[in-house]
Every structure is written in C-alpha cells, then in structure tokens.
Residue frames as qw, qx, qy, qz and C-alpha x, y, z in Angstrom:
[[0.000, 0.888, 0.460, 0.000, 0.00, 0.00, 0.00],
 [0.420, 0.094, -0.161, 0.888, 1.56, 3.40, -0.54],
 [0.392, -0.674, -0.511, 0.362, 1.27, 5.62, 1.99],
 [0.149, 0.291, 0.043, 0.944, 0.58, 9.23, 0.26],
 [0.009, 0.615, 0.613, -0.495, -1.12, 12.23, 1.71],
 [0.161, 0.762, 0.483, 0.400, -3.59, 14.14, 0.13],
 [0.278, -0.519, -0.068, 0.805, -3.15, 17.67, -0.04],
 [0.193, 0.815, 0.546, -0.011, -4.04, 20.60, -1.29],
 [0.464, 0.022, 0.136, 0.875, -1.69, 23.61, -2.81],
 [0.150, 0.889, 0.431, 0.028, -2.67, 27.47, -2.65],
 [0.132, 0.980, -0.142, 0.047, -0.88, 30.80, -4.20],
 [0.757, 0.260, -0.218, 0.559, 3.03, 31.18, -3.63],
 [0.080, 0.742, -0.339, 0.572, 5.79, 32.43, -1.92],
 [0.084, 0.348, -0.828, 0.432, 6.79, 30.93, 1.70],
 [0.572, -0.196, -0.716, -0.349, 5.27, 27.89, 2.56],
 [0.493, -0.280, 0.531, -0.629, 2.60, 27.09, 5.15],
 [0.385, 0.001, -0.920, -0.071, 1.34, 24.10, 5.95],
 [0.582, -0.240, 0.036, -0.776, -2.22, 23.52, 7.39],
 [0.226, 0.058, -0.961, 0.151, -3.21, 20.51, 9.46],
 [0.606, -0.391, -0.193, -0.666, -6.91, 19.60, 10.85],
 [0.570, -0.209, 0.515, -0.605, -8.51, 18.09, 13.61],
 [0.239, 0.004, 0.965, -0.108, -9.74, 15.06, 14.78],
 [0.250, 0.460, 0.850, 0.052, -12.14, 13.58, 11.88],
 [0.113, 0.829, -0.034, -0.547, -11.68, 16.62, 9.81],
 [0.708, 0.402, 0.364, 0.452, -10.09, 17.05, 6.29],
 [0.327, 0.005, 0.336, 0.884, -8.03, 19.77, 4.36],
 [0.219, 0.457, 0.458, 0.730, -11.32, 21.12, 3.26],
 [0.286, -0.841, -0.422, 0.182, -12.25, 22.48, 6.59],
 [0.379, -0.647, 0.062, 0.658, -9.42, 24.97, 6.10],
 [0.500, 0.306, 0.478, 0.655, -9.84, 25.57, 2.49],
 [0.118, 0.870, 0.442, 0.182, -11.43, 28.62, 2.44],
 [0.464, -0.856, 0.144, 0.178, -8.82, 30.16, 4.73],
 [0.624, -0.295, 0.502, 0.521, -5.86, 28.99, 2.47],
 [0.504, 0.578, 0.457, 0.451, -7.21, 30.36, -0.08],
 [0.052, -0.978, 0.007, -0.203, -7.14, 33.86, 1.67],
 [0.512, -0.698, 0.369, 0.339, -3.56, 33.03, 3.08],
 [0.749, 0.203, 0.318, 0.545, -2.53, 32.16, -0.66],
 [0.222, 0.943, 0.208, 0.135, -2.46, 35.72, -1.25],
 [0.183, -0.873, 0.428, -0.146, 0.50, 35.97, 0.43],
 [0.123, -0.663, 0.737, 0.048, 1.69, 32.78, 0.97],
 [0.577, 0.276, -0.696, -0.326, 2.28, 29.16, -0.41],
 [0.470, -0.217, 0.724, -0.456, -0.01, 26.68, 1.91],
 [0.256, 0.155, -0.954, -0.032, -0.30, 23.47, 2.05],
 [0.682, -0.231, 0.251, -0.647, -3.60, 21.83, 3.01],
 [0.273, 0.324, -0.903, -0.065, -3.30, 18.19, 4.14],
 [0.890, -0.235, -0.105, -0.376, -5.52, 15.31, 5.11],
 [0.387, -0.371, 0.785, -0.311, -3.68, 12.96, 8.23],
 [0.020, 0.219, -0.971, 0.099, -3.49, 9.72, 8.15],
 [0.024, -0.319, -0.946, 0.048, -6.94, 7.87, 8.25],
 [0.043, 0.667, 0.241, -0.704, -8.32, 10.93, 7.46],
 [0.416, 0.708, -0.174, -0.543, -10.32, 12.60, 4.07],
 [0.889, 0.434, -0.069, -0.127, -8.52, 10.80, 1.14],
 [0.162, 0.675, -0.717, 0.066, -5.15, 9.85, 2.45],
 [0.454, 0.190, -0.868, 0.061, -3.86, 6.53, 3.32],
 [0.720, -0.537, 0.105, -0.428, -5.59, 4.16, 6.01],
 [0.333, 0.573, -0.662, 0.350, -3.28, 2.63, 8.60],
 [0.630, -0.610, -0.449, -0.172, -3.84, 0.48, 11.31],
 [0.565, -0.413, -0.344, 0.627, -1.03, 2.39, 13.72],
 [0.031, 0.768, 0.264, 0.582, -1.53, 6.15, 14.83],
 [0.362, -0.768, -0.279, 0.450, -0.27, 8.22, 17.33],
 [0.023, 0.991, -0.005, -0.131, 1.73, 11.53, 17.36],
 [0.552, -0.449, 0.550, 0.437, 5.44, 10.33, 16.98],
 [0.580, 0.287, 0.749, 0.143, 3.82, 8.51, 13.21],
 [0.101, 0.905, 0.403, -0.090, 1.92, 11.29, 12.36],
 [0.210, -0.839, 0.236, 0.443, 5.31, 13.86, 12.42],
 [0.353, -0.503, 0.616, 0.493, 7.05, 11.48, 10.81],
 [0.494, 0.627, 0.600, -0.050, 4.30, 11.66, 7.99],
 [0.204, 0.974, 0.071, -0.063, 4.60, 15.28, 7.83],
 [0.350, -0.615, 0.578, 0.406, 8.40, 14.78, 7.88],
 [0.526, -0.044, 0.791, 0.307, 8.16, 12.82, 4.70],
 [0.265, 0.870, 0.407, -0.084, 5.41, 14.87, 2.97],
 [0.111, -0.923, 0.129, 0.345, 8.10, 17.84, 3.33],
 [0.491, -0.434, 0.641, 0.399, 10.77, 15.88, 2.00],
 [0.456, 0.406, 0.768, 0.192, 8.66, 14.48, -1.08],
 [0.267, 0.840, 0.470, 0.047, 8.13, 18.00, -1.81],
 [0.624, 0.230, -0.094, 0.741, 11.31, 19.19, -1.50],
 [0.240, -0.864, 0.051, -0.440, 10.69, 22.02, 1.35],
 [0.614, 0.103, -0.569, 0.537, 13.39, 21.63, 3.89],
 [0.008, -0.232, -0.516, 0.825, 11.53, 24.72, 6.20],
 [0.176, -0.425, -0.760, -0.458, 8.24, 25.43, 6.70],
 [0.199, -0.181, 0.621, -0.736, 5.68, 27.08, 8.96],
 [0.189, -0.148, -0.970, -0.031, 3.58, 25.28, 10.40],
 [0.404, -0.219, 0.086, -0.884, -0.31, 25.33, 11.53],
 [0.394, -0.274, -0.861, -0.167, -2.41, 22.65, 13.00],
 [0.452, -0.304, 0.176, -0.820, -5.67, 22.54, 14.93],
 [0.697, -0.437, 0.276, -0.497, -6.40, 20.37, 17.46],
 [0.835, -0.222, 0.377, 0.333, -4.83, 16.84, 16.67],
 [0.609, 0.714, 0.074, 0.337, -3.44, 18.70, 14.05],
 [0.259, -0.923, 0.155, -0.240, -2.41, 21.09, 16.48],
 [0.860, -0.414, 0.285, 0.085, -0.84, 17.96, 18.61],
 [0.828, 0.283, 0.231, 0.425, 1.31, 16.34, 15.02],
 [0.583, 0.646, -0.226, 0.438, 2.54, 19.72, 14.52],
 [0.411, -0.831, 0.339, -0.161, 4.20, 20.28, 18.20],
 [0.795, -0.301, 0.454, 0.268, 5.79, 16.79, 18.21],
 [0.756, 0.489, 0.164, 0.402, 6.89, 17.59, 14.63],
 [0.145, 0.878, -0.209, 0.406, 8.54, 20.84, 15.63],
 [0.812, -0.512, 0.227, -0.163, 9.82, 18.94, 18.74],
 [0.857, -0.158, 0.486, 0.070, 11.43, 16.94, 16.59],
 [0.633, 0.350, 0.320, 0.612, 12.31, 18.48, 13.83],
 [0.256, -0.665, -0.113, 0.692, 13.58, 22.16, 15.11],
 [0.182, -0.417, 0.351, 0.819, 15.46, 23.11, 11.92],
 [0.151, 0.318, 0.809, 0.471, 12.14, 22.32, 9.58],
 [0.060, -0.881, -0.465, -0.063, 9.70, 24.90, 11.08],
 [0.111, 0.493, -0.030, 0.862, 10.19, 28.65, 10.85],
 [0.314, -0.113, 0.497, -0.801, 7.26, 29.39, 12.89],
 [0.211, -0.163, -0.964, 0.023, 4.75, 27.37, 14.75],
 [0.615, -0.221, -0.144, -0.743, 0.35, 28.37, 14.53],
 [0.035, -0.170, -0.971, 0.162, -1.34, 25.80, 17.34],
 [0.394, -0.207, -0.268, -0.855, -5.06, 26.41, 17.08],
 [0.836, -0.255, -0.024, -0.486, -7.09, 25.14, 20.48],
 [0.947, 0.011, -0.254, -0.196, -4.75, 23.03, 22.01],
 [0.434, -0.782, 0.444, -0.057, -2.24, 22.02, 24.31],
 [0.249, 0.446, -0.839, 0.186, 0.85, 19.68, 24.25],
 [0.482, -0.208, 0.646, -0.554, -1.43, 17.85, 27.48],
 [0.054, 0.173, 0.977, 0.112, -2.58, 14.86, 28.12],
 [0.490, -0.090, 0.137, -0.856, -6.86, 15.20, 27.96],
 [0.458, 0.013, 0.831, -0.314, -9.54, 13.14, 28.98],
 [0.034, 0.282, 0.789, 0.544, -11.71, 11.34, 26.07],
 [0.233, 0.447, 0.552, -0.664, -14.90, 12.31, 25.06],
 [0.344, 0.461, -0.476, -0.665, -15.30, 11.63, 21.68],
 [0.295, 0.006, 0.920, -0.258, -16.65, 8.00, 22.43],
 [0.438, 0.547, 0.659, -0.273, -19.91, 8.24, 21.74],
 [0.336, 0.686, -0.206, -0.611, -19.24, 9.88, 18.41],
 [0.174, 0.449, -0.810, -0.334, -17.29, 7.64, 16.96],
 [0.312, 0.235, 0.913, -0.114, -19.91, 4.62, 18.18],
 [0.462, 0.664, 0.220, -0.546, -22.59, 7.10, 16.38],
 [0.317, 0.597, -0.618, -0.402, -20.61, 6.79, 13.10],
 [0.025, 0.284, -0.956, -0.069, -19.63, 3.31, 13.49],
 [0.329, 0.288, 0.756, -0.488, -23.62, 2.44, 13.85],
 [0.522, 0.382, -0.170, -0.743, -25.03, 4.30, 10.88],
 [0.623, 0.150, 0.713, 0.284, -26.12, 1.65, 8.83],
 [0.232, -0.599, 0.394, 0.657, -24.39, 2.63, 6.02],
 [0.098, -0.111, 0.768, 0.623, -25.05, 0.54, 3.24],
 [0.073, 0.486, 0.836, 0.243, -28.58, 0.27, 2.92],
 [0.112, -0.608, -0.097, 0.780, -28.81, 4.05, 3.68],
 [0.537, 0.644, 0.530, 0.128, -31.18, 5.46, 0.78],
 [0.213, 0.875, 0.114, 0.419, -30.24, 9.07, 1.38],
 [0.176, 0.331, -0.475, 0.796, -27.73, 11.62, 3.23],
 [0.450, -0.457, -0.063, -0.765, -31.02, 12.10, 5.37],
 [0.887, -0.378, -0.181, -0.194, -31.62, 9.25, 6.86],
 [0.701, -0.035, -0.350, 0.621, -27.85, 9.14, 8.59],
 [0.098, 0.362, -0.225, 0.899, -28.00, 12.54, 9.54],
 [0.603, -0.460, 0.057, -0.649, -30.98, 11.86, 11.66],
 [0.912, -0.238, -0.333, 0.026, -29.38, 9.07, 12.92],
 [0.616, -0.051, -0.413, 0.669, -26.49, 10.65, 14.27],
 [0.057, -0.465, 0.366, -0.804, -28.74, 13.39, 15.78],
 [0.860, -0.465, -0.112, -0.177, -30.39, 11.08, 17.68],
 [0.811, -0.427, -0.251, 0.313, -27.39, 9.93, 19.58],
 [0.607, -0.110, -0.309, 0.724, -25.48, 13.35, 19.69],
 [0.213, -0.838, -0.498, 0.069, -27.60, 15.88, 19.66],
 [0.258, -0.690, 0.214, 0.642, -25.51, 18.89, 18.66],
 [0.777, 0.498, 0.373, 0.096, -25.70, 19.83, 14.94],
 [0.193, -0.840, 0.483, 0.156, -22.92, 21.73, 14.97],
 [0.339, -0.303, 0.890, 0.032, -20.90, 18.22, 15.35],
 [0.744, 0.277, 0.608, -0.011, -23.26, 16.42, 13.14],
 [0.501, 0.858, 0.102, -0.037, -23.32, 18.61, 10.09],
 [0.008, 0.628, -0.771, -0.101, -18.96, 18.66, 10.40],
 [0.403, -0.367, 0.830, 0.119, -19.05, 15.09, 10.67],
 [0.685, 0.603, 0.337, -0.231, -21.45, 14.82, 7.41],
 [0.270, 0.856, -0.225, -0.378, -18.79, 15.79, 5.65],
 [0.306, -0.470, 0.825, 0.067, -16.86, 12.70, 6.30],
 [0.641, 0.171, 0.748, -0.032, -19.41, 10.77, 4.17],
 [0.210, 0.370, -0.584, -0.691, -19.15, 9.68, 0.61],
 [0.812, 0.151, 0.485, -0.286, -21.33, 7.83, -1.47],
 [0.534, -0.095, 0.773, 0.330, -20.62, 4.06, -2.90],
 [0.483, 0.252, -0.415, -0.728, -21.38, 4.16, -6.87],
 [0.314, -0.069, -0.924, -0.206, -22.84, 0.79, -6.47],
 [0.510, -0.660, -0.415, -0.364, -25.24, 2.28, -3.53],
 [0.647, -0.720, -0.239, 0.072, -24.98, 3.28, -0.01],
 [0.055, 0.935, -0.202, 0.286, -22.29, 5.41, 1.73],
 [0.779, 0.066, -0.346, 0.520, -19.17, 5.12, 3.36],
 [0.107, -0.978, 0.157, 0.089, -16.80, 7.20, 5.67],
 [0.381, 0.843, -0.291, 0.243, -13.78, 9.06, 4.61],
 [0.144, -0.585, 0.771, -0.204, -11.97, 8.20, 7.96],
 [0.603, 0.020, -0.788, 0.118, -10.84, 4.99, 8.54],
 [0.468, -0.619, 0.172, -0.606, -13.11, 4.88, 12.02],
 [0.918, -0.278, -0.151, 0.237, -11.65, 1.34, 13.48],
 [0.542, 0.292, -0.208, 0.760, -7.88, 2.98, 13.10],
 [0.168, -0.543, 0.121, -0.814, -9.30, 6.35, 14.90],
 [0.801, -0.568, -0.110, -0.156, -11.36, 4.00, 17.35],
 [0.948, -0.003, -0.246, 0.202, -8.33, 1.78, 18.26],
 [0.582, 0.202, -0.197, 0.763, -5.83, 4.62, 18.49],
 [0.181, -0.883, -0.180, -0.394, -8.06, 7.01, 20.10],
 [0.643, -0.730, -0.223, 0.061, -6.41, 6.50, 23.30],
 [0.566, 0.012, 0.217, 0.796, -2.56, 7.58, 21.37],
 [0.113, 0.699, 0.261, 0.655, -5.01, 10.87, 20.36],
 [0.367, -0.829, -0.365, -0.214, -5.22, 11.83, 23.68],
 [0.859, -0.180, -0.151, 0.455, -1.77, 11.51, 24.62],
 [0.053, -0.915, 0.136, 0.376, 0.72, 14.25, 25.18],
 [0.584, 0.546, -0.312, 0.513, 3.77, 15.45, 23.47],
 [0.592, -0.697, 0.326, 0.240, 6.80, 15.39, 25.51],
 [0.765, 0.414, -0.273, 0.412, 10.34, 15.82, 24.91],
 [0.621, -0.490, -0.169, 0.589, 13.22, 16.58, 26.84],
 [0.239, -0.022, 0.202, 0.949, 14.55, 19.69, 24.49],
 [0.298, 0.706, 0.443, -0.466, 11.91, 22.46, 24.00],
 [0.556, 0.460, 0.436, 0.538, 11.16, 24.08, 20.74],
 [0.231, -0.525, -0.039, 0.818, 12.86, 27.89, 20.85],
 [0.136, 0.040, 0.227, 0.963, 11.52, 29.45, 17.66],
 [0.407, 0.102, 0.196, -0.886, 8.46, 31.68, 17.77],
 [0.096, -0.338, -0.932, -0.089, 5.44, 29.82, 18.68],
 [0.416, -0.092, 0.054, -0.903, 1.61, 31.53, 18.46],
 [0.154, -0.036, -0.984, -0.086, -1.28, 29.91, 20.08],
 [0.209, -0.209, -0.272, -0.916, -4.52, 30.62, 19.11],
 [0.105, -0.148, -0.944, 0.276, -7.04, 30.17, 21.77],
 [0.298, -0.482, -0.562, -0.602, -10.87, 30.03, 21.33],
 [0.040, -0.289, 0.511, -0.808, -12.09, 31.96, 24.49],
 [0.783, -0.095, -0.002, -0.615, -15.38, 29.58, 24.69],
 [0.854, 0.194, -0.478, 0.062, -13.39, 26.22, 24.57],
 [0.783, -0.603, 0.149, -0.032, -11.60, 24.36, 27.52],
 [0.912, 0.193, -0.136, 0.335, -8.91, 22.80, 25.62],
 [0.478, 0.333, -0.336, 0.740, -6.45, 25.86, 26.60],
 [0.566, -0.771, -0.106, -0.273, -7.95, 26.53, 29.63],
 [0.347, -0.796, 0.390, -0.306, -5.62, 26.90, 33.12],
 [0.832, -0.181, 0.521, -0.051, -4.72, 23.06, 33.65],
 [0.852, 0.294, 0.292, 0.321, -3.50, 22.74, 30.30],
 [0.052, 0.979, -0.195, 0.021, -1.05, 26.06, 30.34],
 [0.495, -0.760, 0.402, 0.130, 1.90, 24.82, 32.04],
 [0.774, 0.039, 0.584, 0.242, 3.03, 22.52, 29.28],
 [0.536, 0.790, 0.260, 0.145, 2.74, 24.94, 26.97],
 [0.286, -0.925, 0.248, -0.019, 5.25, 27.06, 28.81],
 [0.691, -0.514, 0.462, 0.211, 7.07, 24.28, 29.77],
 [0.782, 0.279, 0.540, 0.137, 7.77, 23.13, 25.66],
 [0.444, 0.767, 0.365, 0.285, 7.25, 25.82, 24.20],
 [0.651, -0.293, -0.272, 0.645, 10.06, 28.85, 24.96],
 [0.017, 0.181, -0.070, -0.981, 8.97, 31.35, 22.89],
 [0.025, -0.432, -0.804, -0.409, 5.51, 30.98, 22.95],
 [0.168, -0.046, 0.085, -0.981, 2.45, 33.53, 22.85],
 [0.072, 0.407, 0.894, 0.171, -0.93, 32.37, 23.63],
 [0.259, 0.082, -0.168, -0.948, -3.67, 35.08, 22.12],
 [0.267, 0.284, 0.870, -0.301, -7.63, 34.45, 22.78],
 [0.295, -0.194, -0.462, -0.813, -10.56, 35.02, 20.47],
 [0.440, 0.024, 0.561, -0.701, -13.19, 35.79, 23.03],
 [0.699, 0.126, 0.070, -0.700, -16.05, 34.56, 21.10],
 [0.613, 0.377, -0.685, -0.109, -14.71, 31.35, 19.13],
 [0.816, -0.430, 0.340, -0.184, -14.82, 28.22, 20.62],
 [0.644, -0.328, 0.576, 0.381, -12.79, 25.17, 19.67],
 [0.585, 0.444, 0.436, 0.521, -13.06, 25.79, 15.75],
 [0.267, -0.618, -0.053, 0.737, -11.65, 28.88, 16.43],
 [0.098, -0.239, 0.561, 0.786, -11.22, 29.36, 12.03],
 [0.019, -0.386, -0.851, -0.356, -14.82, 28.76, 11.60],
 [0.164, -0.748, -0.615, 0.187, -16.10, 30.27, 14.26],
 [0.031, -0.969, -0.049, 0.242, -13.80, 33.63, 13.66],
 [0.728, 0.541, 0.169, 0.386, -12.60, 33.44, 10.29],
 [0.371, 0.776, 0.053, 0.507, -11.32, 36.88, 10.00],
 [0.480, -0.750, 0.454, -0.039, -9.55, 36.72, 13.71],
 [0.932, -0.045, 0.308, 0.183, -8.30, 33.99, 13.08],
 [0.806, 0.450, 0.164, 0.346, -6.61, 35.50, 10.27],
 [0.008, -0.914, 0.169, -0.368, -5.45, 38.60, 11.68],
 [0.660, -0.597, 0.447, 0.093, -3.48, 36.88, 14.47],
 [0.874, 0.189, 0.332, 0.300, -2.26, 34.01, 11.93],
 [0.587, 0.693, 0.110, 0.404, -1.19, 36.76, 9.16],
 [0.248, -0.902, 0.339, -0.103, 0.90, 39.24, 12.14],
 [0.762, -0.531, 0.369, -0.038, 2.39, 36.46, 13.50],
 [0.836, 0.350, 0.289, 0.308, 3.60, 35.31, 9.90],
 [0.196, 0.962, 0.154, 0.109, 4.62, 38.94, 9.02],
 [0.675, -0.707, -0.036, 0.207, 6.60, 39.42, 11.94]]
C-alpha cells in the first residue's frame, strides 16, 4: 500500500502548511488557504486515516510527524511554517519537537501539548452504527447521528466525512476502526526533553476548555517562545467560528 497524503496547494511564496482536527479534512481549512494564498504558499493536508489519504492500522503523534516529515521531504521544502488545529495542532508540536530546523514558525489552534480526557466515544460509536449501506439518502444518517449526539454543529462537520458508494450506499472518509483503536494515542501528550525555541503563536478560542488553566503549564514548559492570544467569542473551531480573527493573528504572527 503506498502511503501518500492528500493535499491541497494554494498561491506562492513561503510555505505554510495547514493541518486539521480530529475527523476533519483539508477542506475544513480551504477557504482560509485560499485567503492566506495571497501571500503565501499553503499546504492543506488530510492525516493519516483521514479525508482521502492513506488508512493505517497504527496512529499516534510520533507517526503522524514522521508523515509530515516525509510529505516535506517528497516536496522538497526543507523549512516550513507550520499550523495545525487540534490533533493537528498535537502532530505539529511533536513535529517541531522533533524536527527544530524544519519549522520557521509554529500556529497551534485550540490546544495544548497535554494529556486530555476522552470524550469523543460516543461519536465515533454514532458513526460506526449508521447503517451505512442500505442508507437510501444523506437524510436518513443525519438523523441518525442526531439522535445519539444531539448537537448539529458536530453532526453537520461530521457529514462531511461521508461519501457515497457508486454501487449504492455510503461510506466514511476516515478509517473509524484505526481512529477508534488509536483514540487512546489521540489523547496523549507530546513530551520531549529539548523544547522548541523558535516563535510559537497559540490561538485560543475563548469559549473552549482545551487551553484553559490546567493545560497552560506545558505549553510554557515546551514551548520557549511561545504567545498564547484568545478570540473571546470562538470556541474550539476557532477558524470557523472567527474566520477573520483567526486570520489577523495568523497573518501578524507570519509577518513578523
């Protein structure tokens, strides 16, 4: 099996690189890369068991870097800055962790370096329940997963993740045994002994927990030059929920 990642290529001139969340895709950030191509060359990528890249049955954060470490390499970019949001967020800390001299500057969006508790459980059983193939329409799954999660927010993102079979009925994009199995490697921290010293921005949705007090010190502790900046209103999809903050922090911090 070869083990490319899908991706996604906007405007020119110094390259970014864009990473999503958990049971996301590249096209949650497309709209936004398309306003950062104006200025610069970004990369929009789909992770591991994720959108239309490769499915794998191992997955944590170490794997995951050393994707993006191979991605870079395959594309001949030797530095880069980086962005990722939530496990995105996670793949690019251990990648900058681990590869110092490959990132210019590091964008975390909604997320700490910390360990966190789960809570994505009952999603992923919701998904893993639909009954997929004899599914006439998009309708009848969407009203199955708001019956068990009740938040359309989260349903209507995780609609995206379905495609339909030309022979009938639907599928999902992620690979949701690989995401089940490894959830418990998503939750994990990053750690290293060496911290990462070049300028690090970290964009925190001021409605969301993930960078709340309890999950600070690590950031500190990793991170040496790092800034963490809130968007009161924005919760954990901080680039959805406040597009045009989102960019204003993202596009200073790039400037700089």
């Amino acid at each position: 099996m070869e083990s490319k990642i899908n991706y996604k290529v906007f405007g020119e001139g110094e390259p970014v690189i864009i990473m999503h969340g958990l049971l996301g895709m590249l096209d949650n950030w497309q709209t936004f890369a398309k306003k950062l191509g104006q200025s610069h060359m970004v990369y929009t990528l789909d992770l591991r068991n994720h959108g239309k890249s490769f499915h794998h049955g191992e997955m944590d954060y170490p794997i995951m870097a050393e994707d993006l470490r191979q991605f870079m390499e395959d594309h001949h970019m030797f530095r880069a800055n980086i962005l990722g949001h939530s496990m995105g967020g996670k793949v690019a800390m251990e990648f900058a962790l681990q590869n110092p001299d490959m990132v210019n500057r590091l964008m975390v969006a909604d997320i700490s370096p910390a360990k966190y508790p789960g809570g994505h459980e009952h999603i992923l059983d919701a998904m893993r329940s639909a009954n997929l193939e004899s599914a006439e329409d998009r309708d009848e799954i969407l009203k199955h997963l708001m019956n068990a999660i009740e938040d359309e927010g989260i349903v209507l993102f995780l609609m995206k993740n379905l495609s339909r079979n030309k022979g009938g009925g639907f599928r999902w994009k992620a690979n949701l045994e690989a995401i089940s199995d490894n959830y418990h490697n998503i939750l994990d921290e990053v750690n290293s002994f060496d911290s990462f010293d070049a300028p690090t921005l970290f964009i925190k949705g001021g409605q969301s927990k993930y960078l709340s007090d309890p999950y600070i010190d690590p950031v500190k502790d990793l991170f040496s030059r790092s800034q963490i900046r809130e968007i009161p209103d924005a919760g954990h999809w901080v680039h959805a929920d406040a597009p045009a903050e989102t960019m204003r922090l993202v596009k200073e911090f790039l400037d700089r």
